[in-house]
Each structure stands twice: as C-alpha cells, then as structure tokens.
C-alpha angles and dihedrals in degrees: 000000000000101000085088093065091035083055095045089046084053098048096054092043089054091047088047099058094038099056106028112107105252108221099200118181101220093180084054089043095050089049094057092049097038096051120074122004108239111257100189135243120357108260116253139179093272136253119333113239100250085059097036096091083046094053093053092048094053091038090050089046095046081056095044090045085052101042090058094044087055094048085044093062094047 
C-alpha cells in the first residue's frame, strides 16, 4: 500500500531535477579538472593473505574477458 507515495516521492524528486535551473560554476568545474592528474588508488600494503587467492582469480578472469572482446573485434 505504500508504493503509491514512494512513487509520488519519486516522481517530484525526478521533475525537480529536471526543471530546476542548474547553476553550475564552470570556472570552479574546470579548476578541479584542470588541477592534479589521477594517479590511481592509494597504495597500499598490498593485499592481505585471506584475499590474496581471490585476487588472483578476479585479476586472471578481467584478462580472459578482455582478451575475448578484443578477439571478438577482430
């Protein structure tokens, strides 16, 4: 019985962001981009022991995935 309020909640959230009138400070934006290049994730000590098996098992399958979207292409 309260889907219909979470809808209505949903729905003025959605015409909210869609007609209010977005006041967005380029200068500020082009700062932020413009200022340090991303070096990636923190360093760290590595990864702990009881992940380390897991690591290696996420880390093998991103390479196969990659290597067959890149044979796929070809």
């Amino acid at each position: 019985m309260g889907r219909g309020r979470a809808k209505a909640k949903q729905t003025k959230v959605a015409r909210d962001l869609k007609y209010r009138p977005m006041d967005t400070d380029f200068a500020s934006l082009e700062r932020e981009l413009r200022g340090g290049s991303y070096s990636g994730p923190p360093e760290s000590e590595g990864i702990p022991e009881e992940y380390a098996d897991l690591a290696e098992e996420y880390g093998a399958s991103v390479k196969r995935h990659d290597d067959e979207v890149h044979d796929s292409r070809l």
